[in-house]
DRENDO-1510 file (C-alpha; in Angstrom, 1 decimal, always signed):
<recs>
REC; n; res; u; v; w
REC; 1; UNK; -0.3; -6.3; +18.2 .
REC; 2; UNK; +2.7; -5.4; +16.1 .
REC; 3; UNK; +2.7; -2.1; +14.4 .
REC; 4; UNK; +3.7; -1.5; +10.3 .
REC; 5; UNK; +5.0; +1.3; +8.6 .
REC; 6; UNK; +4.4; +0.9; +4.8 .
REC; 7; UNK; +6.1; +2.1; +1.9 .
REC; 8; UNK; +5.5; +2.6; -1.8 .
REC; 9; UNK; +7.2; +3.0; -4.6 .
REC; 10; UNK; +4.5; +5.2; -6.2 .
REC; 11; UNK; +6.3; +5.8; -9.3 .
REC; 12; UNK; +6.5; +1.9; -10.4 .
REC; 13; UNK; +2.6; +1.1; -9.1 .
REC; 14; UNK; +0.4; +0.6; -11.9 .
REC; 15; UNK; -2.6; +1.1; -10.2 .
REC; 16; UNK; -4.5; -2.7; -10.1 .
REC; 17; UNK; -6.2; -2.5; -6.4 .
REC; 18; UNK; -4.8; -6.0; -5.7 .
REC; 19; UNK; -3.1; -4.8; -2.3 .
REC; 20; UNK; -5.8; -2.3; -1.6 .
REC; 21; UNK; -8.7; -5.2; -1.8 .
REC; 22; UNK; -6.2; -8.0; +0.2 .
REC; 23; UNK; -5.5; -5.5; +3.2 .
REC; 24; UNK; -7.0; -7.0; +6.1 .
REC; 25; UNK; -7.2; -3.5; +8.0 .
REC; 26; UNK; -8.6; -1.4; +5.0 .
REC; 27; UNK; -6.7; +1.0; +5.3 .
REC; 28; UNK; -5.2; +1.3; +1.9 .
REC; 29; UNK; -7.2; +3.5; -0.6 .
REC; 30; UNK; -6.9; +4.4; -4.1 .
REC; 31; UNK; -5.8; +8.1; -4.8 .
REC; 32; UNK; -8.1; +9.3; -7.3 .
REC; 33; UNK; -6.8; +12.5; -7.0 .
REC; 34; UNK; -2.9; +12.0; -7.1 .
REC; 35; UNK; -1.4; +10.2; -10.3 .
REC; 36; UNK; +2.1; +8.8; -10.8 .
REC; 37; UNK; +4.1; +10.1; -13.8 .
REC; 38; UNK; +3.0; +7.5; -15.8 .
REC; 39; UNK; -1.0; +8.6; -15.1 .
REC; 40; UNK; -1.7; +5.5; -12.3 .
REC; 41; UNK; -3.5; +6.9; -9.0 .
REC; 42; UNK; -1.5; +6.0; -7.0 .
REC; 43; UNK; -2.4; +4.0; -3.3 .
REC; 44; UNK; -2.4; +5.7; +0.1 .
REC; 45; UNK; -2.8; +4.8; +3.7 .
REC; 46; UNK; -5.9; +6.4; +5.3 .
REC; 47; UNK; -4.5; +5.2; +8.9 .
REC; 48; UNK; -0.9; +4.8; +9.2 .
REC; 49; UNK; -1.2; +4.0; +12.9 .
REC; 50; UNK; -3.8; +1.2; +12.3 .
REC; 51; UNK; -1.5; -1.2; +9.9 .
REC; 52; UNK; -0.1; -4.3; +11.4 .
REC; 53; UNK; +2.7; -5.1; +9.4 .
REC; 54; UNK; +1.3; -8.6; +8.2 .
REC; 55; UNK; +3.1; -7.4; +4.6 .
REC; 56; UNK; -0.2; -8.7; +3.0 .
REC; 57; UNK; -0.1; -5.8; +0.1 .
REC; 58; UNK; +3.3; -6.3; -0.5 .
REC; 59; UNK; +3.1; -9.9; -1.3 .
REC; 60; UNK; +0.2; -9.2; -3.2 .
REC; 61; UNK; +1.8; -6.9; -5.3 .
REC; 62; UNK; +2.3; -8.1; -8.9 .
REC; 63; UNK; +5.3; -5.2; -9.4 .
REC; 64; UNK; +6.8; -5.3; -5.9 .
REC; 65; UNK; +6.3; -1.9; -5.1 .
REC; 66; UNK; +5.1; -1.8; -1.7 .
REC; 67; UNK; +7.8; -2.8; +1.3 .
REC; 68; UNK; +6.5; -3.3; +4.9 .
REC; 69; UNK; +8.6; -2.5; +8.4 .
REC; 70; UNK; +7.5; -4.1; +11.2 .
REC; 71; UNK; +8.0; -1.7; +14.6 .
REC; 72; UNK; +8.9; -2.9; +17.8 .
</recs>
């Protein structure tokens, strides 16, 4: 199964869950504890290793934020 490497552009997210509920591996979480600078928790990966690369939160994404790498 291919591997993904995930990126965010915390600073843009505005916080709505969309790519945290779509994730097929749950593995994207809401940090409660970590805010961008304009006061949205921004989203984390609890399991790097376990995301696939489908690119499911970034096409979810309303504000394009997130960009997925496939690894070979």
């Amino acid at each position: 199964m291919p591997k993904g490497v995930t990126y965010f552009e915390h600073d843009k997210c505005k916080g709505c869950g969309l790519c945290v509920e779509f994730c097929p591996q749950k593995i994207l979480y809401q940090d409660k504890k970590t805010m961008n600078k304009s006061g949205y928790n921004i989203v984390s990966v609890s399991e790097p290793d376990k995301c696939i690369g489908c690119a499911f939160c970034a096409m979810m994404c309303p504000d394009s934020v997130i960009r997925v790498e496939v690894m070979k």
